[in-house]
C-alpha positions in Angstrom: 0.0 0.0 0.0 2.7 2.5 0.8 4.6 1.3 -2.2 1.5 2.2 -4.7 0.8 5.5 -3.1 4.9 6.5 -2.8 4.3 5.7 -6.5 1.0 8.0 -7.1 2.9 10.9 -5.6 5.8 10.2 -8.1 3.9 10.2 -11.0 1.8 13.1 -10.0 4.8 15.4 -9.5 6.9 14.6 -12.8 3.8 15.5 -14.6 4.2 18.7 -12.9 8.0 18.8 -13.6 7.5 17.9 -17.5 4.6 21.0 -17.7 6.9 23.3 -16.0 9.9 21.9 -18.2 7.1 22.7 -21.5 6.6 26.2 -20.5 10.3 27.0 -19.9 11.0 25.3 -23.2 8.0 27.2 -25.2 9.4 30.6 -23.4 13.2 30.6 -24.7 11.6 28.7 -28.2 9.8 32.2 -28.3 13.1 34.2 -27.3 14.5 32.8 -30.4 12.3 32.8 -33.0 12.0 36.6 -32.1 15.9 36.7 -32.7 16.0 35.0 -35.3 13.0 37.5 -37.4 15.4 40.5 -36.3 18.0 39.4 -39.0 20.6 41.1 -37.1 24.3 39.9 -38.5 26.7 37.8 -36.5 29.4 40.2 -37.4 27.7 43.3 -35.6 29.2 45.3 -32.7 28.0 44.5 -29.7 25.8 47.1 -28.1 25.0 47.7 -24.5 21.3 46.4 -25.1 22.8 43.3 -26.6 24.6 42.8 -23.4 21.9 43.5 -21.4 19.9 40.7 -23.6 22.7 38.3 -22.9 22.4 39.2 -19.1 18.4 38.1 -19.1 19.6 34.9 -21.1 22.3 33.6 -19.1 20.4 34.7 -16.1 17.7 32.3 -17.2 20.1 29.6 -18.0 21.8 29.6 -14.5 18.2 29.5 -13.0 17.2 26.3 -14.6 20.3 24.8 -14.1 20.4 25.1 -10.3 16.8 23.8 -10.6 17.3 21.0 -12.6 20.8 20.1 -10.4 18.0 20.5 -7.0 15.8 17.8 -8.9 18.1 15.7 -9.2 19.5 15.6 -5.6 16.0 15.6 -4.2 15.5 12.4 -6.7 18.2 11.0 -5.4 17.3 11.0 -2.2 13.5 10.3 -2.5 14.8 7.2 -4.5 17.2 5.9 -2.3 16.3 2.4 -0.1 17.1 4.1 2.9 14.9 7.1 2.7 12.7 7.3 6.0 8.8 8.2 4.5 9.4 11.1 6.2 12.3 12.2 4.0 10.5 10.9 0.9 7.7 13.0 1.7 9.6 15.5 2.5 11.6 15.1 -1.0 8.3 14.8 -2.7 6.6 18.3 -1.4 10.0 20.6 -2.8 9.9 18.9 -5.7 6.3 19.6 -6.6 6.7 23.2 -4.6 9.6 24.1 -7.6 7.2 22.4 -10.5 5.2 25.1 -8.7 7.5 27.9 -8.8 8.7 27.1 -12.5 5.3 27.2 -14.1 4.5 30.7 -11.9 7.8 32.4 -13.1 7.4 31.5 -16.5 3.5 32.9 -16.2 4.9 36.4 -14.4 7.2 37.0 -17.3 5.0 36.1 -20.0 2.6 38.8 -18.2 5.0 41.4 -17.7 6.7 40.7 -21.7 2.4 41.2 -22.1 2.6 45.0 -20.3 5.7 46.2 -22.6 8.6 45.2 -20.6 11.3 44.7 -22.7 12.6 41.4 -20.9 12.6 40.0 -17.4 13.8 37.4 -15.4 11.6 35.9 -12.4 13.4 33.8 -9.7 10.7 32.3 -6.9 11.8 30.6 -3.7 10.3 29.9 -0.1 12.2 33.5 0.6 10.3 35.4 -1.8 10.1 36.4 -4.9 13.1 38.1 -7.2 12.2 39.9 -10.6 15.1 41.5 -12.6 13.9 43.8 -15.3 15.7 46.8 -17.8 15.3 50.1 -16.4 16.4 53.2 -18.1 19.3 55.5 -16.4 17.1 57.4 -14.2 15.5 54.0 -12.8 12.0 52.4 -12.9 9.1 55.1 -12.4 6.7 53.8 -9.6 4.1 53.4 -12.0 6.1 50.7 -13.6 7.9 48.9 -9.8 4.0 48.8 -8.6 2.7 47.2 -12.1 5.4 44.3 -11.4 4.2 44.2 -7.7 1.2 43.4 -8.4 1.5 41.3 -11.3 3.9 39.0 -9.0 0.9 39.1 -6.1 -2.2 38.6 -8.2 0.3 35.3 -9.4 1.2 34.2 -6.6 -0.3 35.7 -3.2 2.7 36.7 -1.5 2.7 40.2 0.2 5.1 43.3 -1.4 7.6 42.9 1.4 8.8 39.5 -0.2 8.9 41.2 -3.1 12.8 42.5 -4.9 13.1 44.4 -8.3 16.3 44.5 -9.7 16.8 47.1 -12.1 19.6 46.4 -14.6 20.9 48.8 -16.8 22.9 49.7 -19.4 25.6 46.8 -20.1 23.8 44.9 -17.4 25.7 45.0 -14.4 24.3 48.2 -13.0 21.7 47.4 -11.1 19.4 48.9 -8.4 17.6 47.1 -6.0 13.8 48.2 -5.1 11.6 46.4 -2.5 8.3 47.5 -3.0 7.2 49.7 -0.5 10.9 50.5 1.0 13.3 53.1 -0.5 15.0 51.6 -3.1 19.2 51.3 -2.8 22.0 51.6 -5.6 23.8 48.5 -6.2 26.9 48.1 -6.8 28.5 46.3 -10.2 27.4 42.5 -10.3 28.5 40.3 -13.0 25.8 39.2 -15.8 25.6 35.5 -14.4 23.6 35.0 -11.4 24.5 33.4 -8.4 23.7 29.1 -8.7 20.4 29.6 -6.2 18.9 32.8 -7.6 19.0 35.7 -10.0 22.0 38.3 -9.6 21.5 41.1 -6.5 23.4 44.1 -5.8 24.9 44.4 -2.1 
């Protein structure tokens, strides 16, 4: 009995892994295809918006990467002969709570590429939520910081305070750091990949 239900759980959450996989996969099929219609040459100097595009991308990349390396370590462990139920169970909830999390940061950016962002990364974990986004020199207006606000809590119900907007700029490594309903601070230089567990903050 406890075999068939350890195996209803299991099935149950890598359908939610393979959707959230789907919509990660659909998002950067659609970051491509709108490269590829620019018809930009290979050869071409590099601009700072470029840069800032590669910052989003790698940022992206580094995300689903630590996810898919957490996966597997929680797989592991879930799988192993050893595992107490407890630790299986306890394997089985964070894996379907990041299913969760991937299919809600792909929906927040597909929302906010919706409202005329220009790009955006969304990173979600059980400390909140981090959303990185191309500001011009001045910064974000408030207009625009409160239109991701509450984009991130119609999506998924936390409160402002867990809320962080990093504002990257230019080459995209100047970035400020605005939590919603605080003053916000200026960063210093970060580099354009983000750390393994989350998007790239300013100190």
């Amino acid at each position: 009995m406890k075999k068939a239900k350890r195996n209803i759980i299991i099935a149950t959450v890598l359908v939610f892994v393979c959707a959230a996989v789907y919509l990660n996969w659909s998002y950067n099929r659609a970051d491509e295809t709108d490269t590829a219609l620019t018809g930009e040459e290979d050869n071409q100097p590099v601009s700072a918006a470029d840069e800032t595009e590669d910052y989003f991308a790698q940022a992206r990349l580094t995300r689903q990467t630590s996810r898919d390396e957490a996966l597997s370590l929680l797989e592991t462990a879930a799988a192993s002969e050893s595992a107490s139920q407890e630790t299986i169970d306890g394997a089985m909830d964070a894996i379907a709570a990041m299913a969760t999390w991937s299919m809600q940061e792909t929906q927040i950016e597909n929302m906010l590429l919706a409202k005329n962002f220009e790009d955006c990364v969304v990173y979600i974990s059980s400390d909140g939520v981090t959303v990185a986004v191309p500001a011009p020199v001045e910064g974000l207006s408030a207009a625009s910081v409160a239109q991701i606000t509450e984009t991130i809590i119609d999506e998924t119900g936390c409160t402002a305070e867990d809320i962080r907007v990093i504002e990257v700029k230019g080459n995209g490594a100047d970035t400020n750091v605005t939590v919603p309903g605080e003053t916000s601070e200026t960063g210093a230089a970060v580099s354009a990949s983000p750390a393994p567990s989350a998007i790239p903050t300013a100190e």
